[in-house]
SESEFI-453989 format. One record per residue (C-alpha): x, y, z; residue number from 1. Coordinates in nm, 4 decimals, decimal comma, always signed. Example, Ala and Ser with C-alpha at 12.3 -4.5 7.8 and 13.67 -1.06 7.14 Angstrom:
<recs>
REC        px        py        pz  pos
REC   +1,2300   -0,4500   +0,7800    1
REC   +1,3670   -0,1060   +0,7140    2
</recs>
This chain:
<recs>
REC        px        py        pz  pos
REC   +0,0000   +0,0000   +0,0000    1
REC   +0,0871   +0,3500   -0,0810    2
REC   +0,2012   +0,5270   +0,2867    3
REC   +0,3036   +0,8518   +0,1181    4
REC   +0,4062   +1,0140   -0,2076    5
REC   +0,6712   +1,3503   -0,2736    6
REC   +0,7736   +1,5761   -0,4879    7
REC   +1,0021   +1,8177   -0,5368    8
REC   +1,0996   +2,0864   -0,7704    9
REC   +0,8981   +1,9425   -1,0443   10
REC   +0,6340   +2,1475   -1,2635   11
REC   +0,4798   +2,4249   -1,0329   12
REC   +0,5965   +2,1870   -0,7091   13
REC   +0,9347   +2,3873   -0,5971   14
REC   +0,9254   +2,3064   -0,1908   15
REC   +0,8748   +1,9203   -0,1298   16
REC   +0,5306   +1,8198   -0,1158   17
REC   +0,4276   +1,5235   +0,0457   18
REC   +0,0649   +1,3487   +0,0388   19
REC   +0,0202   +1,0826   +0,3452   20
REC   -0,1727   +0,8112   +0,3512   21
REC   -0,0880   +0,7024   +0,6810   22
REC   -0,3676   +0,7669   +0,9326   23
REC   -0,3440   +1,0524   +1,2169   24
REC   -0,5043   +1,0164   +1,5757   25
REC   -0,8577   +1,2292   +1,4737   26
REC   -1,1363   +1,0028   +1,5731   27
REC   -1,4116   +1,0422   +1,3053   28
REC   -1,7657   +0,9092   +1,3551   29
REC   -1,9582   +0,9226   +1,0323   30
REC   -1,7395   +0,6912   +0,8352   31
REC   -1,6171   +0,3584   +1,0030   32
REC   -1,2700   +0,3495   +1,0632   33
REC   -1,2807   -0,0466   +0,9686   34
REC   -1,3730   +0,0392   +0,6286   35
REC   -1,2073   +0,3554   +0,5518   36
REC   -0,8197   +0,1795   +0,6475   37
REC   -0,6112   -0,0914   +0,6557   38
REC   -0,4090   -0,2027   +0,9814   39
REC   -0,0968   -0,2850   +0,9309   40
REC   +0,0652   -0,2976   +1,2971   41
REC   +0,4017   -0,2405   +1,3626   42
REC   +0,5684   +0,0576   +1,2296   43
REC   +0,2792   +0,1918   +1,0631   44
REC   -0,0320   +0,1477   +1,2491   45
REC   -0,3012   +0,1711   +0,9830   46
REC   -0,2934   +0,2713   +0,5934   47
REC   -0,5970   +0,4932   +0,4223   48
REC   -0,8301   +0,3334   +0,1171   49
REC   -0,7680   +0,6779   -0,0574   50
REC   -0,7107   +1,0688   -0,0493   51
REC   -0,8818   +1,3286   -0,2737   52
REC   -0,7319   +1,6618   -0,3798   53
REC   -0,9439   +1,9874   -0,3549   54
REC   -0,7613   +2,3157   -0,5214   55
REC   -0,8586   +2,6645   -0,7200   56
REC   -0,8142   +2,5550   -1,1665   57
REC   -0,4306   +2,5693   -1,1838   58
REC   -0,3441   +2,5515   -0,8556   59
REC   -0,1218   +2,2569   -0,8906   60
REC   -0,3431   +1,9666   -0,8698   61
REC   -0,3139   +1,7663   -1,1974   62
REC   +0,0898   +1,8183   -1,1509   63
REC   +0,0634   +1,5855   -0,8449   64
REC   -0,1044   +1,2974   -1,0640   65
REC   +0,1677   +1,4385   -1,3729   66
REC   +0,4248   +1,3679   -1,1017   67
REC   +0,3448   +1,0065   -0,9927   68
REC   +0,2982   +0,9195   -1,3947   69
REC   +0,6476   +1,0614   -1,4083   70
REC   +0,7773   +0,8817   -1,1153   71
REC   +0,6496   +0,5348   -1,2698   72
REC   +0,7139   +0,6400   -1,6066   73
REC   +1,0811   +0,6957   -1,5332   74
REC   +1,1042   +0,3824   -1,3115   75
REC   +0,9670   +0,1565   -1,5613   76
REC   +1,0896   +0,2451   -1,8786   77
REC   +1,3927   +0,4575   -1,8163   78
REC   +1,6428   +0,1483   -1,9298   79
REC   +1,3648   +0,0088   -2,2017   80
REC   +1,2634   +0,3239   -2,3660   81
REC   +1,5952   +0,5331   -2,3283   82
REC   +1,9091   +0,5021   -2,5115   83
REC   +2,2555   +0,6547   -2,4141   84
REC   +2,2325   +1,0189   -2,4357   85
REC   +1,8551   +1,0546   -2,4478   86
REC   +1,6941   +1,3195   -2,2628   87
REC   +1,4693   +1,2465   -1,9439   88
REC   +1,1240   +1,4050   -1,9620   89
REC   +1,1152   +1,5755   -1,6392   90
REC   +1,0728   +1,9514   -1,5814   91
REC   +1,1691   +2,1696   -1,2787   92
REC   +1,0080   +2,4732   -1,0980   93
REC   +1,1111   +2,7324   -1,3567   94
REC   +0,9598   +3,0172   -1,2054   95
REC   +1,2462   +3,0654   -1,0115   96
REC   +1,6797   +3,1029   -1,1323   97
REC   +1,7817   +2,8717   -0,8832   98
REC   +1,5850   +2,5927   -0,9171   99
REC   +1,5272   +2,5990   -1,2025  100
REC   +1,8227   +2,4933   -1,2622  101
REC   +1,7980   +2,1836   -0,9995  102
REC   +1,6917   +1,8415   -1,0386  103
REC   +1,3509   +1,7301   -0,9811  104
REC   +1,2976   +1,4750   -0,6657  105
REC   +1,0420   +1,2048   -0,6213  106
REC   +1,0615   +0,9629   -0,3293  107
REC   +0,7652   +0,6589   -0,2420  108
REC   +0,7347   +0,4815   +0,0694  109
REC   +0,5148   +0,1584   +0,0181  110
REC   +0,4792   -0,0955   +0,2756  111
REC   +0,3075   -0,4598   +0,2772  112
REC   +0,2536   -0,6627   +0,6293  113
REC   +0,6141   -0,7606   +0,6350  114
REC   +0,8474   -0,4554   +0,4709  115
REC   +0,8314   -0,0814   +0,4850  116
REC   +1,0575   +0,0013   +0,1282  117
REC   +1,1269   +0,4070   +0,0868  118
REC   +1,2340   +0,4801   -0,2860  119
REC   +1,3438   +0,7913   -0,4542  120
REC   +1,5581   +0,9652   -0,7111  121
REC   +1,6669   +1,3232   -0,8094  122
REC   +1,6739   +1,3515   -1,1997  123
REC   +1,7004   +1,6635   -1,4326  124
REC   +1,6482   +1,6499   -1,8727  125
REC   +2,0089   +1,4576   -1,8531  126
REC   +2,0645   +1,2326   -1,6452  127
REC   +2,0447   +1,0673   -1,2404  128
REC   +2,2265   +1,2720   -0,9810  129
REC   +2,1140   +1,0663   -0,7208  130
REC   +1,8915   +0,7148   -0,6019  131
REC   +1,8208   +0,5670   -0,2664  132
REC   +1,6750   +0,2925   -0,1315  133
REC   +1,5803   +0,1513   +0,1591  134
REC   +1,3823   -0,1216   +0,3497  135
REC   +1,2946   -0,2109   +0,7644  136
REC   +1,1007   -0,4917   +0,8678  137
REC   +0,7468   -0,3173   +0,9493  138
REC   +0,8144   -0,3716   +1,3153  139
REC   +0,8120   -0,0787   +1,6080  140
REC   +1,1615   +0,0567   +1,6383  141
REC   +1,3116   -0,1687   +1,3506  142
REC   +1,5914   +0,0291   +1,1631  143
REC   +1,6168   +0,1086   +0,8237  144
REC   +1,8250   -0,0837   +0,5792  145
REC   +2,0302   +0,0706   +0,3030  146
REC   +2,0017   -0,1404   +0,0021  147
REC   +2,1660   +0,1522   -0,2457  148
REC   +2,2531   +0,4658   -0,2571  149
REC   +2,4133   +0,6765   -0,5951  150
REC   +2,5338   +0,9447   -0,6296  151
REC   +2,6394   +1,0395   -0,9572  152
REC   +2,8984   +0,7896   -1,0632  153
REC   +2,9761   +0,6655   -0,7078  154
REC   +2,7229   +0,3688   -0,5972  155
REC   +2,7342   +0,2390   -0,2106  156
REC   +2,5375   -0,1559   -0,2888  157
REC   +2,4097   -0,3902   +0,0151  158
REC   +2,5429   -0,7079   -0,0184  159
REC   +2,1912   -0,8667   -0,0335  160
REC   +2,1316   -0,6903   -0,3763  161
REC   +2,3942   -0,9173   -0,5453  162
REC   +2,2268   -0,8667   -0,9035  163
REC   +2,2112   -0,4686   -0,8342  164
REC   +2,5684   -0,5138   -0,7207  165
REC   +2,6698   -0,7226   -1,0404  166
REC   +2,5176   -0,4354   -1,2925  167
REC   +2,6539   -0,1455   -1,1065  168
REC   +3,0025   -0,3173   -1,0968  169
REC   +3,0063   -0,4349   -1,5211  170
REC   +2,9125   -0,0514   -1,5386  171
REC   +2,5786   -0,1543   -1,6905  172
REC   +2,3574   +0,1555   -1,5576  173
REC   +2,3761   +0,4960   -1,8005  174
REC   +2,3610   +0,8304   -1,6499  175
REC   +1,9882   +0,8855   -1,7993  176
REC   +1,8751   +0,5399   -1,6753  177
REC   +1,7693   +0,4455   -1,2982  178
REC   +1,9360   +0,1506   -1,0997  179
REC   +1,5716   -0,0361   -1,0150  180
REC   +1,4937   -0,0476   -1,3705  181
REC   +1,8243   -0,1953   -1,4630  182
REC   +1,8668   -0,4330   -1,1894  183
REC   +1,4914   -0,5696   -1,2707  184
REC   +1,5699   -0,6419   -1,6337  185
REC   +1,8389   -0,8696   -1,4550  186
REC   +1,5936   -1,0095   -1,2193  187
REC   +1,6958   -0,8770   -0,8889  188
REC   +1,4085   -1,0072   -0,6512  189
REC   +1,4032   -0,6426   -0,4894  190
REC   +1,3910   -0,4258   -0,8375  191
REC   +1,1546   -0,6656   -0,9435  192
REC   +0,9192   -0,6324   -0,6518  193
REC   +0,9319   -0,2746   -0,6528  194
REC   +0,8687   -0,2197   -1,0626  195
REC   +0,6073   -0,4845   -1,0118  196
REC   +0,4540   -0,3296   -0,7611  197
REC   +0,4225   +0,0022   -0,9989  198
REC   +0,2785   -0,1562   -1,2761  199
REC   -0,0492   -0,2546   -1,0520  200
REC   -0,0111   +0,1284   -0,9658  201
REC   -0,2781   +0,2979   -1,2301  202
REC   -0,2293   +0,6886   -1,3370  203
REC   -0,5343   +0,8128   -1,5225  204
REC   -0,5274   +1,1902   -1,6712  205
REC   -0,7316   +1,3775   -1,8715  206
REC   -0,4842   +1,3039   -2,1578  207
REC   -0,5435   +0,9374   -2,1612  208
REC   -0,8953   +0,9055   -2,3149  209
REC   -0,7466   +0,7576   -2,6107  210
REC   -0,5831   +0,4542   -2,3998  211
REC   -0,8584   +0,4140   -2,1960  212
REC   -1,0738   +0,4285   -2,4605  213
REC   -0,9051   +0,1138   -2,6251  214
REC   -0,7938   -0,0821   -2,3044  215
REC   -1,1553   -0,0546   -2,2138  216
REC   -1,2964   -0,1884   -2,5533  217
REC   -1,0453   -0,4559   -2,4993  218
REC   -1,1810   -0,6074   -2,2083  219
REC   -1,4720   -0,6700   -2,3813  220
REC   -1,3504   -0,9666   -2,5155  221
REC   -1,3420   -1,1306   -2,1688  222
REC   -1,6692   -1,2318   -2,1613  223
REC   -1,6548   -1,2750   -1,7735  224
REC   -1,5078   -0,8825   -1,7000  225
REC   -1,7288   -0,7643   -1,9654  226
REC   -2,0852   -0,8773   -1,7973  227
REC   -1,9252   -0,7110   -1,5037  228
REC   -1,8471   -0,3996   -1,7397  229
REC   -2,1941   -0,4119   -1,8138  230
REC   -2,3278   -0,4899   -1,4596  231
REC   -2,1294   -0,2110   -1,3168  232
REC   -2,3221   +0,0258   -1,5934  233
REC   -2,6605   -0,0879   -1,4948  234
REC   -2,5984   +0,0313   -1,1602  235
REC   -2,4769   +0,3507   -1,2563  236
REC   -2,8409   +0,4109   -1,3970  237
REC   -2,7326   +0,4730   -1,7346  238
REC   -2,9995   +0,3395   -1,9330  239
REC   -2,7983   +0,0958   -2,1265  240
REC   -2,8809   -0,3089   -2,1340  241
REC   -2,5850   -0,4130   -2,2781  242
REC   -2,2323   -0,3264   -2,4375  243
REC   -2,0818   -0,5715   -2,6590  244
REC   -1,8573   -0,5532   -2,9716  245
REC   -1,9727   -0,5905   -3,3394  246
REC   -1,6483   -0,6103   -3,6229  247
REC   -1,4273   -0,4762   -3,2991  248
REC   -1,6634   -0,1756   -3,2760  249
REC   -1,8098   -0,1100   -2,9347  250
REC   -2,1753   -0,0860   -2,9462  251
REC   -2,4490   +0,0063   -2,6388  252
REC   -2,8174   -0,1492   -2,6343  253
REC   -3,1013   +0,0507   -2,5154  254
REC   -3,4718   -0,0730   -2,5006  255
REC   -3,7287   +0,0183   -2,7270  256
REC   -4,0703   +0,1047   -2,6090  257
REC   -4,4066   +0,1703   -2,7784  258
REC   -4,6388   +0,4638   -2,7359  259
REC   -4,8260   +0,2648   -2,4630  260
REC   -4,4943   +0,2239   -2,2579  261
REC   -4,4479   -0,1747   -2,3629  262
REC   -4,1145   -0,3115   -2,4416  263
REC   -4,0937   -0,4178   -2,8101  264
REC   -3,7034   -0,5063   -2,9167  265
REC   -3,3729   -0,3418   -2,8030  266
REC   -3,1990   -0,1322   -3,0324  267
REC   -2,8189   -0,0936   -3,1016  268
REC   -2,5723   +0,2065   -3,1734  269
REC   -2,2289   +0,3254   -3,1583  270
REC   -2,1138   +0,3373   -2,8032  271
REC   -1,8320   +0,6631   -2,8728  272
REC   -2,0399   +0,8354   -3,0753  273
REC   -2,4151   +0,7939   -2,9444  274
REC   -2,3483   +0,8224   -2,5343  275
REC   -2,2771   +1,0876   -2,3605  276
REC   -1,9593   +1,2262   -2,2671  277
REC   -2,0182   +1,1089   -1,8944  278
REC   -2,1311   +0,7529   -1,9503  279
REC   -1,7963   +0,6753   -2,2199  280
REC   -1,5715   +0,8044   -1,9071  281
REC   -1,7804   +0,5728   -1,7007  282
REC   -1,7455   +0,3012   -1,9164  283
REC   -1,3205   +0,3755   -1,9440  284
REC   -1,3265   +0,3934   -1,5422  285
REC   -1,4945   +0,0729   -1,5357  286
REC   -1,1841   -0,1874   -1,5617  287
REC   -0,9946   +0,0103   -1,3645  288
REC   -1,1535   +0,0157   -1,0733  289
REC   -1,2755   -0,3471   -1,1193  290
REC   -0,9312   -0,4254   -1,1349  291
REC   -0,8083   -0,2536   -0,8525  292
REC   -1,1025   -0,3631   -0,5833  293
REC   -1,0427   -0,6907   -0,7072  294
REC   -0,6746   -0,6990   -0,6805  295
REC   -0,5884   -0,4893   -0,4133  296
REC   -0,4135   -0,2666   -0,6710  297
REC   -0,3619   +0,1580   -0,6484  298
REC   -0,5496   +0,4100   -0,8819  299
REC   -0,4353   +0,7743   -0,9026  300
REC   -0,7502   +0,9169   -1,1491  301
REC   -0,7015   +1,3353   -1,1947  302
REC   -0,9980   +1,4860   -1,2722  303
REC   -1,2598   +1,2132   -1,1406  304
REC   -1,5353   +1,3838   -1,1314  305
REC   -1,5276   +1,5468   -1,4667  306
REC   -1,8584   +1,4519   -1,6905  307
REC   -1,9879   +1,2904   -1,4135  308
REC   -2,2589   +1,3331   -1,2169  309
REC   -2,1661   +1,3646   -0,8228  310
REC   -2,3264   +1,0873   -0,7107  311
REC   -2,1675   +0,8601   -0,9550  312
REC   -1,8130   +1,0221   -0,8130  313
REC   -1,9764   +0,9028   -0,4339  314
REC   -2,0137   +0,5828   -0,5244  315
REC   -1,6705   +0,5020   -0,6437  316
REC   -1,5378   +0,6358   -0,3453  317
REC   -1,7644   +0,4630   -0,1441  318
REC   -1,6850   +0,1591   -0,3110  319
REC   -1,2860   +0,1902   -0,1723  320
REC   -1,4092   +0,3574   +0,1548  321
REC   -1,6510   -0,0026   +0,1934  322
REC   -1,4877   -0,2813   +0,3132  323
REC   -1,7380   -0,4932   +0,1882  324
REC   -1,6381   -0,3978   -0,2029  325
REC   -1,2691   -0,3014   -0,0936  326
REC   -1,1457   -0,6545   +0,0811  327
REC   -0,8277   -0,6654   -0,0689  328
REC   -0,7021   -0,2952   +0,0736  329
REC   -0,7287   -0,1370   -0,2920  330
REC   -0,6311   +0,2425   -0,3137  331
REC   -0,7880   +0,5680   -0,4583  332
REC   -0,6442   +0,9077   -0,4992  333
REC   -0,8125   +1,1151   -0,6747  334
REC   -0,8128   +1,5388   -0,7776  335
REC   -1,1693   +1,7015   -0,7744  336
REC   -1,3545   +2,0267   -0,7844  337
REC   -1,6872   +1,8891   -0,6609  338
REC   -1,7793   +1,9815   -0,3412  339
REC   -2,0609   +1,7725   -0,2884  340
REC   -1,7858   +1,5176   -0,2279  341
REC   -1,5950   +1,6905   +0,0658  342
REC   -1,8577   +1,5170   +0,3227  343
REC   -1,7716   +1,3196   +0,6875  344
REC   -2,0099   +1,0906   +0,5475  345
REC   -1,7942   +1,0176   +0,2688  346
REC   -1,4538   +1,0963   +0,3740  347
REC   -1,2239   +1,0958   +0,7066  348
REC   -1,0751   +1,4727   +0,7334  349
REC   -0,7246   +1,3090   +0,6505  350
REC   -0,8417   +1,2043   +0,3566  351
REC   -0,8764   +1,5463   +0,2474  352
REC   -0,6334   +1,7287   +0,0656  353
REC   -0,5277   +2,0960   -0,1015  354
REC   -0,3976   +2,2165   -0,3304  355
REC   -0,2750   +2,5982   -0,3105  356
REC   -0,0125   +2,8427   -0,4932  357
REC   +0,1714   +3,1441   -0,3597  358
REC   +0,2556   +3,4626   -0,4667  359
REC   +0,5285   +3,2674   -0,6517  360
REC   +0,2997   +3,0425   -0,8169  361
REC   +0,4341   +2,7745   -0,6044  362
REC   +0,2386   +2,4883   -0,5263  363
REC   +0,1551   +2,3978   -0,1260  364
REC   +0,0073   +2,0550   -0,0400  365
REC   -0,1662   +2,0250   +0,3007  366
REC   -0,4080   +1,8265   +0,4795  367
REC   -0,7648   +1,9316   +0,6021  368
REC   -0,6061   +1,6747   +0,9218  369
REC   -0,3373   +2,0158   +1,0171  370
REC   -0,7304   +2,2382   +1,1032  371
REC   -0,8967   +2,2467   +1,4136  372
REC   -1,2336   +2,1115   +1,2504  373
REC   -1,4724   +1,9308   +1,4479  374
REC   -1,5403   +1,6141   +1,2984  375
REC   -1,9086   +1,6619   +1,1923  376
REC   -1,8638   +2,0351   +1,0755  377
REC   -1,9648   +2,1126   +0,6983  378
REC   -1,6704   +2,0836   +0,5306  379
REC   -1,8324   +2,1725   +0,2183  380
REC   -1,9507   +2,5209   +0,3535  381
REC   -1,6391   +2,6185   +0,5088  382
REC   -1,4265   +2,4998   +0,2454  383
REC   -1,6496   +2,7218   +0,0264  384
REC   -1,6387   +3,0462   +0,2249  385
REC   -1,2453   +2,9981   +0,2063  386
REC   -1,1553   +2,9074   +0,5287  387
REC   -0,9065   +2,6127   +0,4435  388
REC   -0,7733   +2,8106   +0,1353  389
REC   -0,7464   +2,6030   -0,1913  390
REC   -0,9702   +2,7896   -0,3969  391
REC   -1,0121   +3,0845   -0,6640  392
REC   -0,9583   +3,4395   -0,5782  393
REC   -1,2359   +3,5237   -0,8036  394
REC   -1,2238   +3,9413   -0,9581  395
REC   -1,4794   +4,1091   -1,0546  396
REC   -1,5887   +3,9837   -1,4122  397
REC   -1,8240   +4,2476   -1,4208  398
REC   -1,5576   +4,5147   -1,4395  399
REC   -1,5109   +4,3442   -1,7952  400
REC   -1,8593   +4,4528   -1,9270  401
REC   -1,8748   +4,8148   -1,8184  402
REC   -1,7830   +5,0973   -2,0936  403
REC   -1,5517   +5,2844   -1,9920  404
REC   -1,6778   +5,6205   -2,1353  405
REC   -2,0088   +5,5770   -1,9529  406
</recs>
């Protein structure tokens, strides 16, 4: 499970920003605690099913999902995808001189019932400056184990990494490529865990439509996963009986009624081109999240509630906040501007996150856990009449429509 994600010095992120999943003390009583977490004793007494990120437009929010995709991107594909001398997609704060002339950092910690692993890198357009790693048994007051650490060309390798060891000693890793993703491509049980572990980690934006678009029609062929598709649709409301494929085009039925209300036949049509907006991102989300409650796999979705209607958006949180539907400890973290969401009822207070800039156009990530907020208060209202900051400093627009002359 994801215990907490960072950033640094990456898009309009210049201070490290950290979202934590790990639970605080704050008793909550309109959501069960039983649902809403994992325990995982030890080191880390319980994990949260999710987080959701509230901020102004541009105030930083899609750059925290742009930053895990980065993160995994650059972890999974940096030795596959790169050659020698490519450059590293990766962009720093550049609104001011100094960093922006600084590497970016990212750094995970992830823990199961056994490990806590902490994982990071600093990385600019050219190459690594730096990678860490390290693991402690998730036990109170167990120490934590260096298993690397690099700094530029100099590489400090525990013993117990003997693969990682092996590559880094046959001078195997480039500058523009990370030590995990070489030392996996050699099998070493660690590197292998941890870019395993990513690849059941699931980044949606807003500029994946395409993908999901075709990983979703794909699924269809499963004949099981897609009467679940479908099933998962019906619930939604959406008014469709069935989605199937016809020469590997996606088609919706709908039933057809007479003028005394009687059912007569159901009627087909193009599912991307006849359906709304709202019900093909339903329809995209719909493996994914399948997936993930079933697995007890991570989904980072920016933008969830966009198209959607709010109480669609509920229920898929509910559905990871439930531990009836969420057995397996599955994760959601998700940006949003709908307020109807930012309920007790539907989330623990640190579950709820913001986004803010500065002056500096600097983006601040903080919990709705660091206010004094009683634990049945209306977060929607207050966060509404701006007292927990992360939204709009709205002008006066109607400044815009007054002549001047008059």
């Amino acid at each position: 499970m994801i215990v907490q994600f960072s950033v640094a010095n990456y898009l309009s992120f210049k201070e490290m920003s950290t979202l934590s999943l790990a639970t605080t003390n704050l008793k909550e009583t309109a959501i069960s605690e039983t649902d809403s977490m994992t325990e995982m004793g030890g080191a880390i007494p319980a994990v949260l099913h999710g987080a959701a990120i509230y901020g102004a437009n541009a105030s930083g929010k899609s750059n925290f999902a742009k930053a895990f995709a980065t993160f995994k991107w650059l972890v999974i594909n940096s030795i596959k995808e790169l050659q020698a001398g490519d450059a590293l997609d990766v962009e720093s704060f550049m609104l001011n001189d100094t960093t922006a002339k600084e590497p970016s950092i990212f750094e995970i910690v992830f823990c199961n019932v056994d490990y806590i692993f902490r994982y990071g890198f600093e990385v600019d357009g050219v190459k690594v400056h730096k990678e860490w790693l390290y693991r402690r048994n998730n036990k109170k007051r167990a120490k934590e184990v260096e298993l690397w650490y690099r700094e530029g060309d100099i590489y400090n390798v525990h013993p117990s990494c003997a693969i990682a060891k092996s590559v880094v000693a046959n001078k195997m890793v480039r500058d523009n490529a990370l030590l995990v993703s070489v030392a996996a491509q050699f099998n070493d049980e660690t590197a292998v865990s941890i870019v395993d572990w990513l690849n059941d980690t699931s980044i949606i934006t807003s500029h994946d439509d395409e993908v999901m678009w075709k990983r979703a029609a794909i699924k269809l062929d499963d004949q099981k996963m897609r009467k679940r598709i479908v099933d998962f649709s019906r619930y939604a409301d959406l008014g469709i009986e069935d989605i199937y494929k016809v020469n590997d085009e996606v088609v919706s039925s709908h039933i057809q009624y007479d003028d005394d209300g009687r059912e007569t036949q159901r009627v087909s049509f193009p599912f991307e081109s006849n359906e709304s907006e709202g019900t093909v991102k339903y329809f995209q989300l719909a493996y994914p999240i399948i997936d993930a409650l079933d697995n007890g796999k991570r989904l980072v979705i920016d933008e969830i509630d966009s198209k959607m209607h709010p109480m669609l958006t509920s229920k898929i949180i509910e559905l990871f906040n439930t531990k009836a539907t969420n057995p397996n400890h599955a994760q959601l973290i998700f940006t949003i501007h709908d307020t109807n969401i930012l309920s007790a009822k539907i989330l623990r207070r640190d579950q709820v996150w913001f986004a803010q800039k500065d002056m500096y156009g600097a983006t601040k990530l903080y919990s709705l856990a660091d206010y004094k907020v009683r634990n049945n208060a209306s977060f929607e209202k207050e966060y509404l009449e701006g007292k927990y900051g992360g939204t709009p400093i709205v002008g006066d627009f109607s400044k815009l429509f007054v002549n001047e002359e008059d």
